[in-house]
C-alpha positions in Angstrom: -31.0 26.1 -11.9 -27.7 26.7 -10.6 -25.3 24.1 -11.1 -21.4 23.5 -9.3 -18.8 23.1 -11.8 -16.4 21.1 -10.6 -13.6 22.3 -13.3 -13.8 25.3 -10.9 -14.2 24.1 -8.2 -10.8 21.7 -9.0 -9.0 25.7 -9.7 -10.0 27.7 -6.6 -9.3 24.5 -4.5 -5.8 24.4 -6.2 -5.5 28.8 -5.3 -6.7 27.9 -1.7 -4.0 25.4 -1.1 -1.0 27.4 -2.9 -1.8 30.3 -1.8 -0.9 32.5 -4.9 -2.5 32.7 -8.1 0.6 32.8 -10.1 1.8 29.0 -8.2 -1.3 27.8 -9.1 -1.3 28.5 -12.4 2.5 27.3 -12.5 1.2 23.8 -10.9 -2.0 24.1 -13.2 0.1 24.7 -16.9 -2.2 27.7 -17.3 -2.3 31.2 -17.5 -2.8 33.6 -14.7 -5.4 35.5 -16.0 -7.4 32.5 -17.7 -7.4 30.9 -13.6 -8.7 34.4 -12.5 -11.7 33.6 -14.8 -12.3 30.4 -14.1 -12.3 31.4 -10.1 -14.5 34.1 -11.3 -17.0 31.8 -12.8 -17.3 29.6 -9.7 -18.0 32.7 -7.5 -20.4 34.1 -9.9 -22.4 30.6 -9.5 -21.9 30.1 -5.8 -22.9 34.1 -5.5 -20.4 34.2 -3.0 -16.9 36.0 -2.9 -14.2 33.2 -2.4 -11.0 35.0 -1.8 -9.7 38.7 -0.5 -7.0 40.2 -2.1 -4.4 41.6 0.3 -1.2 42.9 -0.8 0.4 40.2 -3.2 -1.9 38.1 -1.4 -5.1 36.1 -1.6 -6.9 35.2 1.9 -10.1 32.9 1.4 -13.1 34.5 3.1 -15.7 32.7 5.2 -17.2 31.5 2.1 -14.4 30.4 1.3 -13.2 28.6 3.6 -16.4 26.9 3.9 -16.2 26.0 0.4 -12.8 24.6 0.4 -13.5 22.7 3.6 -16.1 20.8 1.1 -13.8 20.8 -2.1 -11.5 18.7 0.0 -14.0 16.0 0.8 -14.7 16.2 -3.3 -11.5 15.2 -4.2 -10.4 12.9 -1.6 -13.5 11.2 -2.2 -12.4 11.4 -5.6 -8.7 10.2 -5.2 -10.4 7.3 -3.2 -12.8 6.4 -6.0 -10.1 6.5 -8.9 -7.3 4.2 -6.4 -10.2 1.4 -5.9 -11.5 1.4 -9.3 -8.0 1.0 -10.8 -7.7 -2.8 -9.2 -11.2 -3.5 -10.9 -11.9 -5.1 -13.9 -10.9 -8.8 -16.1 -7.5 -9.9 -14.7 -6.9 -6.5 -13.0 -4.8 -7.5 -10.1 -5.5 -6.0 -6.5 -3.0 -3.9 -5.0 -2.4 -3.6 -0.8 0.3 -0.5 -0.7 1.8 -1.0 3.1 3.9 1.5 5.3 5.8 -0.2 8.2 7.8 1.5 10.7 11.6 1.3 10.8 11.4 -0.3 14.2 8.7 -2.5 14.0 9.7 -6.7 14.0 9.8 -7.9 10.4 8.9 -11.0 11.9 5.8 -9.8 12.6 5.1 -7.8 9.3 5.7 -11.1 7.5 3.5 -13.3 10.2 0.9 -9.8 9.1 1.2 -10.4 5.7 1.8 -14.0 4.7 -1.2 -14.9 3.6 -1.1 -12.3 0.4 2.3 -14.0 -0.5 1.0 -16.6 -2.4 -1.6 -14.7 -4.5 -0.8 -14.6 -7.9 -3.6 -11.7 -8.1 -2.7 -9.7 -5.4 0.7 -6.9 -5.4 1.9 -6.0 -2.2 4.5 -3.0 -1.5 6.1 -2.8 1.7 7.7 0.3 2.6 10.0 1.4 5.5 10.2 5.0 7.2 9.6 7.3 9.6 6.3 7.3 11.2 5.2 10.8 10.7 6.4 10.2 6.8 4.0 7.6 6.6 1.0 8.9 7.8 1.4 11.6 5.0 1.3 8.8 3.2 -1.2 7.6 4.3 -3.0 11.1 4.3 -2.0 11.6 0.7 -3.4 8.1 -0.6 0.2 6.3 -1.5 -0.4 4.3 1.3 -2.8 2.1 2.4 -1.7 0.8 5.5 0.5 1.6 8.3 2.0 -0.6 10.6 3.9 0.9 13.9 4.3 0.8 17.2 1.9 3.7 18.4 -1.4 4.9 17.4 -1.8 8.0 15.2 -3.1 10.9 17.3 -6.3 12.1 16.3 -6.7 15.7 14.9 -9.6 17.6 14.2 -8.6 17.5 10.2 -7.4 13.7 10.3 -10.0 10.4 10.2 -6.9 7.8 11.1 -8.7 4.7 12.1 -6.4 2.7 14.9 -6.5 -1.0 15.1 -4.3 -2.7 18.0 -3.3 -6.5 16.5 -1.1 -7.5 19.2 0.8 -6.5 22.5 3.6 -8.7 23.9 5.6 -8.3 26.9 9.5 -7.2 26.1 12.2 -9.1 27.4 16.4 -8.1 28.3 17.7 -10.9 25.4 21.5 -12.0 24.9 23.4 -15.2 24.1 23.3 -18.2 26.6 26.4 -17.5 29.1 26.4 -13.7 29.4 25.7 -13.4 32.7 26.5 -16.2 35.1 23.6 -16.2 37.5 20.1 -15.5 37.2 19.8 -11.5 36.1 18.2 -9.5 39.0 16.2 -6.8 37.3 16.7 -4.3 37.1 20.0 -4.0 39.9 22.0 -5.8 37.5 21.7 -3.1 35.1 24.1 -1.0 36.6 27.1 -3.1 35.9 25.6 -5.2 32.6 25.5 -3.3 29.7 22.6 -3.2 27.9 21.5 -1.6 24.4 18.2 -0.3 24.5 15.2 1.0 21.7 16.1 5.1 20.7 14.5 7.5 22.3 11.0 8.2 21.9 10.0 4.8 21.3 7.2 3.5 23.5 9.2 0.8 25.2 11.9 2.9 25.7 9.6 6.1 27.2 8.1 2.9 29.7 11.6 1.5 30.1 12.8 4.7 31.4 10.0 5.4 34.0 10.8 2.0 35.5 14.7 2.2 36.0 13.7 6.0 37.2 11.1 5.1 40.1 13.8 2.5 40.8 16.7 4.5 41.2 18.8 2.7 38.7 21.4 4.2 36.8 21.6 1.5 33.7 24.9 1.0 32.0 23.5 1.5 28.5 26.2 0.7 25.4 24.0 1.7 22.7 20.9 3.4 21.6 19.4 1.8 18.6 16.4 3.0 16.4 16.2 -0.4 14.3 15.2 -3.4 15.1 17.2 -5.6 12.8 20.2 -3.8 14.3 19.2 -4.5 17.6 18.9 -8.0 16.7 22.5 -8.2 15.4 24.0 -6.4 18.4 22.3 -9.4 20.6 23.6 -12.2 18.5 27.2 -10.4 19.1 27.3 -11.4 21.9 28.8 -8.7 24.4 25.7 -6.9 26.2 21.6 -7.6 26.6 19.1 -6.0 24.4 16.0 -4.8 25.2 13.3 -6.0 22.7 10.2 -8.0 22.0 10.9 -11.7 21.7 9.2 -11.6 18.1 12.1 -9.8 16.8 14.1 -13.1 17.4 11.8 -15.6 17.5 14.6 -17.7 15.0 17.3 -16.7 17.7 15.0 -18.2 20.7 14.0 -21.3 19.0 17.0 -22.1 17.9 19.3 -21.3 21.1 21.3 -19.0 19.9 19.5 -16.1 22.1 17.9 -16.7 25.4 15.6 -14.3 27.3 17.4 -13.5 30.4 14.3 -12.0 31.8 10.7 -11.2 30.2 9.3 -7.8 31.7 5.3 -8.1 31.9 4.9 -4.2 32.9 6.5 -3.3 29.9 4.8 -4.4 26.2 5.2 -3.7 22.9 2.1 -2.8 20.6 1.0 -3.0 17.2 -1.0 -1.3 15.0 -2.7 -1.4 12.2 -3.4 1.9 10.8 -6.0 3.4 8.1 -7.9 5.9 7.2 -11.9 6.1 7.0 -12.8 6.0 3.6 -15.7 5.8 2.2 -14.2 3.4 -0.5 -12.1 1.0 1.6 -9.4 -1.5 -0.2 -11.1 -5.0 0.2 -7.6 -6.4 0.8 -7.3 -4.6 3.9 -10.0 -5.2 5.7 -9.8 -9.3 4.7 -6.1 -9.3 5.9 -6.9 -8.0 9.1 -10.1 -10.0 10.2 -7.7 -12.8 9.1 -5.1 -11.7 11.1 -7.1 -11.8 14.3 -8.6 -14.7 13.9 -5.2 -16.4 13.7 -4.2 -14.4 17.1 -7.3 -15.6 18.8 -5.7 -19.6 18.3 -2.1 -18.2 19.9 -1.4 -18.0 23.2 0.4 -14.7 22.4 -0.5 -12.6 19.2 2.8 -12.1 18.0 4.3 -15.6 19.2 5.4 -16.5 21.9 9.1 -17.9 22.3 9.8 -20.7 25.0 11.4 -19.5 27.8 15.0 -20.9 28.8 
């Protein structure tokens, strides 16, 4: 009875990814012509040739491809397993490993992620980046979780699983006094200045579009891909700032800030975003169910400031 072995199996899928024999064996810590064996073994057992030589190069045939199309689910599986299994056992604590977005409100990471604060049992890492970055993160199992702004695009070779936790409208923020009379959007923007979200962002793509249609030229001071930033250049005092009220909920409360106006045809989202797994971290899914139950007792998800 033919059997696959999967010490093989773990040496062509390492060929089939590096693309070279030699970097294999360099990444492996073995020789050459003791991989070529190995890969000779598998094919032997499979009765199927793997890989064409070409040149100084190895191209998989249609076997395979097909067979490292499966080695892949093998070892993520695999990965997935050995990651869940490692937070399991007496006084093992669990581990939630979390990507956020450099632009996302850390008010609402921490209104996310409060509840795992005050476990003794539990240890949570929170990382900041760029949102591509984290999805290979995500893809590569570092990650866990990724929080952003957008959804992750699906591709015929991803399994990203897309949860939206909140939306809230965004609002043209400053300190109480800046502007004299009520602001009339978005006319005012020619002569106010204003600092806005960086390119690319989706409240900055939406913002865009609107002044466009409108014909407004805005007087924009500053372009800004972080949100803490933005939230210092509004408590400075000298323009508006476009952003989410949950990015200075403190602000709002407290007086310092005001929201000038709130603009309901332009809202923020937030995601929550994993992959598929067949061995899912129990952390996540508790944190989010408890997330949304919590939203479904707000008027808004994310908070809502009082207006002023």
């Amino acid at each position: 009875m033919a059997f696959l072995n999967y010490h093989h199996l773990r040496y062509f899928w390492a060929i089939a990814n590096e693309g070279s024999l030699t970097r294999a064996a360099d990444r492996l810590n073995v020789s050459p012509s003791s991989l070529s064996v190995q890969v000779k073994a598998l094919e032997e057992s499979l009765g199927q040739v793997l890989f064409e030589r070409r040149g100084r190069s190895l191209l998989l045939t249609e076997a395979g491809r097909i067979t490292l199309r499966y080695a892949n689910d093998v070892f993520q599986s695999g990965d997935e397993l050995l990651g869940l299994l490692d937070g399991i056992g007496p006084g093992a604590r669990q581990m939630l490993r979390v990507g956020a977005v450099a632009t996302l409100s850390r008010n609402f990471q921490i209104e996310l992620l409060r509840p795992l604060l005050s476990q003794p049992n539990i240890e949570l890492t929170v990382r900041s980046g760029v949102f591509v970055d984290l999805l290979s993160r995500l893809s590569n199992h570092t990650l866990d979780l990724v929080l952003a702004n957008q959804p992750a695009m699906q591709e015929p070779d991803t399994d990203w699983e897309n949860a939206l936790l909140a939306e809230q409208s965004v609002s043209l923020i400053g300190v109480p006094g800046l502007i004299s009379t009520p602001l009339k959007f978005p006319i005012d923007l020619r002569s106010i200045p204003v600092a806005l979200p960086a390119r690319g962002s989706g409240v900055r793509t939406a913002f865009d579009k609107y002044l466009q249609a409108a014909g407004i030229q805005a007087l924009i001071v500053a372009e800004v891909d972080d949100m803490p930033m933005l939230r210092l250049i509004a408590r400075d005092g000298s323009c508006l700032v476009l952003a989410p009220p949950v990015v200075v909920t403190d602000e709002l409360e407290a007086g310092v800030l005001v929201e000038h106006c709130r603009l309901p045809q332009i809202k923020e989202s937030f995601y929550a975003i994993s992959r598929n797994s067949r061995f899912p971290n129990p952390l996540l899914r508790e944190l989010l169910k408890n997330y949304l139950s919590r939203a479904t007792c707000r008027e808004t998800p994310v908070g809502k400031p009082k207006q002023r």
